[in-house]
C-alpha positions, 0 to 999 in steps of 0.5 A, a space after each residue: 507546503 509545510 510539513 507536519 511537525 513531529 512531538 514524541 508522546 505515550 500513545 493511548 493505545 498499547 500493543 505489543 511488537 510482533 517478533 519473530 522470536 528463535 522461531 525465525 530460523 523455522 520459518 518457510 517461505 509458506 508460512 511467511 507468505 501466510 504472515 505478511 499477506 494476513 492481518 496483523 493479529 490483535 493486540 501486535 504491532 509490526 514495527 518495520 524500517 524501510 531503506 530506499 536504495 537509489 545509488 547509481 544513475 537508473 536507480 535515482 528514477 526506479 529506487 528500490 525499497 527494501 522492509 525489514 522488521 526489527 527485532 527486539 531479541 536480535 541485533 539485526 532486522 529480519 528482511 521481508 519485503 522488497 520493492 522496484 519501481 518498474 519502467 511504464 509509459 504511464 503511472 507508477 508500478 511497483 513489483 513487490 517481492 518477498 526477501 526473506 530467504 534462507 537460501 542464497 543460491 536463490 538470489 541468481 534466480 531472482 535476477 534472472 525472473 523478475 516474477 520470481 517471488 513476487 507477492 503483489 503489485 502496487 500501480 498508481 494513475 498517471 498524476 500519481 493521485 490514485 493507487 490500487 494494490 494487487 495479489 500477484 495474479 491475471 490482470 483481468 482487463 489486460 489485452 483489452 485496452 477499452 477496459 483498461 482505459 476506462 479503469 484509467 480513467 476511473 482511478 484518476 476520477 475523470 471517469 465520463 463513460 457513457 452507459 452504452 460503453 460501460 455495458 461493453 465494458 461489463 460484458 467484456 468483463 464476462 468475456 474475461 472471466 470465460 478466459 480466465 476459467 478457460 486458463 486455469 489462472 485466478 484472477 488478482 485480489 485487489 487488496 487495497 486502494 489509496 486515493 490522494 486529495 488533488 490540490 488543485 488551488 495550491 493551498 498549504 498544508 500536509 496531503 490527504 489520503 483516504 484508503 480503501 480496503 475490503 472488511 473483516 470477517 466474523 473470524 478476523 480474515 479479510 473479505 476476499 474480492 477478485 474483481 474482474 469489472 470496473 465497477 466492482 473495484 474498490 474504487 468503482 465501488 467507491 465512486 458508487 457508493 457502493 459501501 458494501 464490505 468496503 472499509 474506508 481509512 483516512 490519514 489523521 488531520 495534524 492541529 496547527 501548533 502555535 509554539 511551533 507554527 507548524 501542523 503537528 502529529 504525535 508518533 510516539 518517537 519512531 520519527 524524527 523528520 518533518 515531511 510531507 511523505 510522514 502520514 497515520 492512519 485511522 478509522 472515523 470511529 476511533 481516532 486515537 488508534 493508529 492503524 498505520 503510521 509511516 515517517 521519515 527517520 533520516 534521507 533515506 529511512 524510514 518507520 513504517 508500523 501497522 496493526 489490526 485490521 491491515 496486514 504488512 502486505 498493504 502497509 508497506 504498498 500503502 507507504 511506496 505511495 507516499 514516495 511517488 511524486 503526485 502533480 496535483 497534489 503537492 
């Protein structure tokens, strides 16, 4: 399919790029954790980099993509977030961890614990056509296949459960809920959804996303969500039509151009490659503000720029998604 072409325009929208500025030394792991997982504060703008690293013949099957924001008063980029593709039977799985440490002794402990760091988990179907995004927290349908098959089952949007399973399914859910406060372990935060329009009679033209997030509140914080059912996820709720603090996000519709035959999309000179993979995103209600935008710079380079309501977190899991090869979809 065509990938859309790339113009170079002001944007109407002006924010200020975040920065870290000479408080970057300063900053612990806390209060980092605090900065990438909470929403970009009104007005900044996170403008990022991504480098996919695939060197050797593993790597070419599981890469690693390393983010890292740039700095207008530094020469270097500060790293913040790294994710490795992890091996599965079934979907993709991303481990997403925080690099931004001021302490290198540590690096022989991340080698050695894969959970060391981690911050949350991007998972997909198997057609890659659905994402969800994880806090680092239990799995609540973990050991329980039923559960897990049908979330499965319903992320790939085939989901045909009849009522009496879907009530062992609840009460399932309740059973794992016992377990949890038993354990003393919180059950992960979803924090987010990604959902690919299959394409199933080949059409051209760039893909279509929707994203799904919880709304904000009064003070500007994410509505927190740990569910522990399948109808209360994003995409249960969804599929529900349950639109309660349900925030739904689209990629903005390239127009056809043509002087240049191609499907055309303004990001304001962060890209420079016509992909596929390059997407922005809006809400219905203000087209011309990009929540997100994410393109390709060079082979293995990529921009990746998020503002309010969405936090770095979710900006770069959102982005992994757009790497991940999707078999009804392209």
């Amino acid at each position: 399919m065509p990938a859309p072409h790339i113009i170079n325009q002001p944007t109407t929208h002006n924010t200020e790029p975040f920065s870290f500025g000479s408080q970057i030394d300063l900053i612990c792991p806390k209060l980092l954790h605090d900065i990438l997982m909470s929403p970009v504060p009104q007005g900044l703008k996170f403008m990022c980099r991504i480098v996919r690293k695939n060197e050797g013949v593993d790597k070419r099957m599981y890469p690693t993509y390393e983010l890292t924001l740039e700095e207008p008063s530094r020469s270097s980029r500060v790293r913040l977030l790294r994710a490795t593709k992890k091996k599965r039977s079934r979907g993709s799985y991303y481990a997403i961890t925080s690099d931004m440490d001021h302490h290198p002794a540590d690096y022989d402990r991340k080698a050695s614990d894969e959970h060391y760091g981690v911050l949350g988990k991007l998972r997909s179907n198997f057609l890659g056509t659905a994402f969800n995004v994880y806090s680092n927290g239990r799995n609540p349908f973990s050991g329980n296949a039923a559960a897990t098959t049908e979330t499965e089952e319903q992320l790939s949007g085939f989901s045909n459960t009849s009522a009496s399973n879907g009530a062992k399914t609840g009460q399932k859910g309740q059973n794992a809920k016992a377990e949890l406060k038993n354990t003393g372990v919180p059950v992960r935060q979803e924090l987010g959804a990604v959902i690919y329009n299959p394409n199933v009679l080949g059409l051209k033209g760039p893909r279509k996303m929707t994203i799904l997030m919880n709304t904000m509140t009064a003070e500007g914080d994410m509505v927190e969500r740990r569910p522990s059912q399948v109808k209360d996820t994003l995409i249960g709720r969804m599929t529900d039509r349950d639109m309660t603090d349900l925030l739904v996000l689209r990629n903005k519709s390239p127009q056809w151009n043509d002087d240049t035959n191609s499907f055309v999309l303004n990001f304001g000179g962060r890209v420079s490659l016509a992909s596929v993979k390059n997407f922005q995103i809006i809400h219905d209600n203000d087209l011309d503000y990009i929540i997100m935008q994410f393109g390709k710079v060079s082979q293995d380079n990529f921009t990746m720029d998020c503002q309010y309501p969405m936090t770095p977190f979710q900006a770069f899991a959102f982005a992994l998604t757009s790497f991940d090869a999707k078999l009804a979809c392209e």
